[in-house]
C-alpha positions in Angstrom: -40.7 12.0 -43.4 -39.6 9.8 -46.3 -39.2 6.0 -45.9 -35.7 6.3 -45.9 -35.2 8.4 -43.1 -37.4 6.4 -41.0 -36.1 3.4 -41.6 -32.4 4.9 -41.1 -33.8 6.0 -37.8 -35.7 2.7 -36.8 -32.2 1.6 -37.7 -30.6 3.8 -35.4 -32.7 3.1 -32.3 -31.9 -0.5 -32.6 -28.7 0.0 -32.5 -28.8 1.7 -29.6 -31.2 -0.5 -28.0 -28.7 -3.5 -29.0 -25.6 -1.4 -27.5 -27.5 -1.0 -23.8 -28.3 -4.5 -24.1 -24.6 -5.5 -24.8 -23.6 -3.2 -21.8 -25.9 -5.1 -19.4 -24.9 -8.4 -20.6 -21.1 -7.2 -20.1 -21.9 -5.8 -17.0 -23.8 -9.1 -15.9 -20.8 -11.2 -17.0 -18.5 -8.8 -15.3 -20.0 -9.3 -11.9 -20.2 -13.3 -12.8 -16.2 -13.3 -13.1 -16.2 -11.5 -9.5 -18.0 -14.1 -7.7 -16.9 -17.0 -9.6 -12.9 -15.6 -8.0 -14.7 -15.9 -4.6 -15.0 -19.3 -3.4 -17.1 -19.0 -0.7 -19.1 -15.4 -2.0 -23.0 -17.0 -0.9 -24.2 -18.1 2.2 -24.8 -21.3 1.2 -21.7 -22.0 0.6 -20.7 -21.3 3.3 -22.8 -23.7 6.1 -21.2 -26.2 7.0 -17.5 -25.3 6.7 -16.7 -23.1 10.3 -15.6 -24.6 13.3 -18.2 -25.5 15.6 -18.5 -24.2 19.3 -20.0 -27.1 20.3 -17.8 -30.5 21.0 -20.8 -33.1 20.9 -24.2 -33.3 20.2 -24.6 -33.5 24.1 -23.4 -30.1 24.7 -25.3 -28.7 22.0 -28.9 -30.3 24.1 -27.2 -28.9 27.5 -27.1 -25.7 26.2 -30.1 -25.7 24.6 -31.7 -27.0 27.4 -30.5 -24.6 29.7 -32.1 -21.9 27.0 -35.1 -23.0 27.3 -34.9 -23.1 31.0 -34.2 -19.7 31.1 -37.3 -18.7 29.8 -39.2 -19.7 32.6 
């Protein structure tokens, strides 16, 4: 092989290393732009913000208390 050719072919091979490596990032930047449209898309965005079952505080310990109760 001549210098020529192999460096037209290391030339090659990083191109087409650098192309799969734009892919990714577009891909990666792709599914970036999905969640960002989803407001609530991780779980810890989401604690805190439902309803609660519980009224007080004082149900919450009645309940648990009955629970734990339970288990003997």
């Amino acid at each position: 092989m001549t210098t020529e050719l192999k460096s037209e072919l290391e030339i090659d091979l990083e191109i087409l290393s650098l192309r799969r490596e734009v892919q990714r990032l577009e891909r990666n930047l792709r599914l970036e732009r999905e969640r960002a449209k989803r407001p609530k898309g991780r779980l810890s965005e989401l604690i805190g913000i439902g309803r609660g079952v519980y009224g007080t505080p004082e149900q919450i310990d009645t309940y648990r208390q009955e629970v734990r109760d339970s288990w003997n």
